[in-house]
C-alpha positions in Angstrom: 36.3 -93.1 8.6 35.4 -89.8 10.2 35.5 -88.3 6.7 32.5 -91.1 5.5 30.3 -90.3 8.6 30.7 -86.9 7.9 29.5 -87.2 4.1 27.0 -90.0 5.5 25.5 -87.2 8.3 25.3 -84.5 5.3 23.4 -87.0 3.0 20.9 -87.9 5.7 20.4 -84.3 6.5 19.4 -83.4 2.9 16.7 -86.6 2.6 15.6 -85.3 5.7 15.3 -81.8 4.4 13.4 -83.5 0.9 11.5 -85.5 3.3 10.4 -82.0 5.4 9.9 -79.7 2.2 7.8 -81.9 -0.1 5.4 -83.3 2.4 2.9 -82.8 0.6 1.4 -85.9 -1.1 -1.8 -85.7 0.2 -2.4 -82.3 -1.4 -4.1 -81.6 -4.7 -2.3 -81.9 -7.7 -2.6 -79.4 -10.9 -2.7 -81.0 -14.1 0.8 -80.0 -16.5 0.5 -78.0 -19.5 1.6 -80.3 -22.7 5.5 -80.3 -23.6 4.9 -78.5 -26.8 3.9 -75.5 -24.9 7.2 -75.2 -23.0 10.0 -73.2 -25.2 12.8 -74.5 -25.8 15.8 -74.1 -23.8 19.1 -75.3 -23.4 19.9 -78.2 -20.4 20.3 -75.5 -16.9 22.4 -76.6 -13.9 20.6 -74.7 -10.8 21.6 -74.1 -7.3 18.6 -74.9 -5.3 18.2 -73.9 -2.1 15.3 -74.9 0.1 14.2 -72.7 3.2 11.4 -75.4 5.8 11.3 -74.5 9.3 14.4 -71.4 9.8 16.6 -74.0 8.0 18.4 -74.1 4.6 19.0 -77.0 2.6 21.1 -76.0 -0.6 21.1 -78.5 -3.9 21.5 -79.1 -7.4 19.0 -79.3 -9.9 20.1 -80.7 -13.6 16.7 -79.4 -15.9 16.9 -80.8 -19.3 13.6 -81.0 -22.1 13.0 -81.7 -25.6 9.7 -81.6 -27.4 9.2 -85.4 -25.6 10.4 -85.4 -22.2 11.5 -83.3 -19.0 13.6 -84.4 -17.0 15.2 -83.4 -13.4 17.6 -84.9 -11.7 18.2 -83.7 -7.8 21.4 -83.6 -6.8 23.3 -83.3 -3.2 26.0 -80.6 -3.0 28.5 -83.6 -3.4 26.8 -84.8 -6.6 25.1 -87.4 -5.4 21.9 -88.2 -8.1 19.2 -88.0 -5.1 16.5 -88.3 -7.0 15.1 -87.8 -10.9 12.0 -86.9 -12.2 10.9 -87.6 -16.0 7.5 -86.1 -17.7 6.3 -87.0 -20.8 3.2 -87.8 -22.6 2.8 -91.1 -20.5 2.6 -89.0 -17.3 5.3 -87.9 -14.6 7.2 -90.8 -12.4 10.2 -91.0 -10.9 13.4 -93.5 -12.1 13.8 -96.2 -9.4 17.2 -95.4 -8.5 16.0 -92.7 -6.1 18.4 -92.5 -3.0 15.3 -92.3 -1.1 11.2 -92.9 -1.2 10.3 -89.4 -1.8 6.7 -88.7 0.5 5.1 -86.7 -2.5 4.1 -88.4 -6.3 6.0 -87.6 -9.4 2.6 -85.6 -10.7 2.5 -83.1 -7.9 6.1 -82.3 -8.3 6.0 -82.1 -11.7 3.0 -79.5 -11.4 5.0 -77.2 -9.2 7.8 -77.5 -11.7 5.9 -76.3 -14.3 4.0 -73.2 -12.7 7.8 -72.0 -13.1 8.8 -73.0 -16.5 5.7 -72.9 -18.6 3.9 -69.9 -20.5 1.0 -68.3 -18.5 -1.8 -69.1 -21.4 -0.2 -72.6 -21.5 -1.0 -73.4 -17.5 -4.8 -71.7 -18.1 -5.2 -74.2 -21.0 -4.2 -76.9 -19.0 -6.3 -76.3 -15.9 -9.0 -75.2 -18.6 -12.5 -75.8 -16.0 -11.3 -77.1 -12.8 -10.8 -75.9 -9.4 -6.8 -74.4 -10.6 -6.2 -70.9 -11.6 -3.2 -69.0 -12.2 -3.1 -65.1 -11.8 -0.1 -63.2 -13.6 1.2 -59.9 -12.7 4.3 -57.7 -12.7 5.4 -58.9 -9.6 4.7 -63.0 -10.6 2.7 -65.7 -10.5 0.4 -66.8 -7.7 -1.5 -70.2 -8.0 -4.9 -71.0 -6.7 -6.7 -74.3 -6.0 -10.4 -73.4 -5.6 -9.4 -69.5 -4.7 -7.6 -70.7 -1.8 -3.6 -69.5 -2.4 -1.2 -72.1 -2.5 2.1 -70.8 -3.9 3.1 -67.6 -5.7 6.3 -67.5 -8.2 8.4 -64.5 -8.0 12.0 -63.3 -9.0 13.8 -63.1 -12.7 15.9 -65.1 -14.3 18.8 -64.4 -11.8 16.9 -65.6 -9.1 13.2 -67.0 -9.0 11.8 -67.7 -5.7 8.7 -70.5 -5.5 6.4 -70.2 -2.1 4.4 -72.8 -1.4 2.4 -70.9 1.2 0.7 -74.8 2.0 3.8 -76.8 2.2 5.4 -73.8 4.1 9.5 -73.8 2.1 10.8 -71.9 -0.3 12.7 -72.7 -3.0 15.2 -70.1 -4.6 16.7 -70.9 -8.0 19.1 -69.6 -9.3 21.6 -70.0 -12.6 25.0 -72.1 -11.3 28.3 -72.5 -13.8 30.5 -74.7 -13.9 33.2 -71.9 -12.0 30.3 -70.4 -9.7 30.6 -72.3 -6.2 29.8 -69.4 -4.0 26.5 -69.0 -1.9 23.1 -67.9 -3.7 23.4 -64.1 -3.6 19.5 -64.0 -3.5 18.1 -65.4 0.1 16.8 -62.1 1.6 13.4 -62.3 2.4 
């Protein structure tokens, strides 16, 4: 029984933390390039670790796309399926087996997602005249909503770090193997 509360508390603790990091669905939402745009790549199983508030909340991430669909399924440490997101040409929406009722839409987390994985010239064509831009350099990305900063990408493909200077986290991904259990290497400021 002790064992159940346990895995019960740890659970709760990482809704909380999805509830604390994405509370955001009042914010603007970018509009996500087309899924022709995004190269193709083979499924990735991430380590996600999520920094709100001096605390951090580690996950994993299962990314998978084809030239129709995106999909991400968020999962606790224990493998729990916490939540998954699908994208394709009818829009972004989450499966209704969600473990919880995430406080931000399907749309706006897709849009984050992509800032990561698409092509620069891809995200400009897809924000084309409104109030998004993107700005690329050699140290990332940074993402603007009417020139006011709202997250800026930064890393390599061993670790990429996402900070959403708005919703006030960080996310760190990073690559994670079937063998590789060990803490993200990557969480220095």
């Amino acid at each position: 029984m002790t064992t159940t509360l346990f895995r019960f508390a740890c659970q709760a603790g990482l809704l909380s933390a999805l509830l604390l990091l994405f509370g955001c669905a009042g914010r603007p939402v970018a509009t996500v390039p087309s899924l022709s745009t995004l190269p193709a790549m083979e499924t990735q199983r991430q380590r996600l670790t999520f920094e709100h508030n001096d605390q951090h909340h580690e996950m994993i991430g299962v990314l998978r796309h084809d030239d129709k669909t995106l999909r991400l399924v968020i999962l606790s440490p224990q493998g729990q399926r916490l939540l998954t997101l699908i994208h394709d040409d009818s829009g972004s929406r989450f499966l209704q087996d969600a473990a919880f009722e995430p406080p931000f839409t399907a749309e706006w987390l897709a849009s984050r997602l992509s800032w990561n994985l698409w092509p620069a010239p891809a995200i400009e064509q897809a924000f084309g005249s409104n109030a998004w831009s993107i700005q690329e350099d050699k140290t990332g990305r940074t993402m603007r909503y009417r020139q006011r900063v709202v997250a800026r990408i930064s890393g390599n493909s061993a670790c990429t770090l996402i900070d959403d200077v708005e919703a006030g986290y960080r996310l760190y991904i990073m690559p994670l193997s079937d063998t590789d259990q060990t803490t993200a290497p990557c969480l220095t400021p």
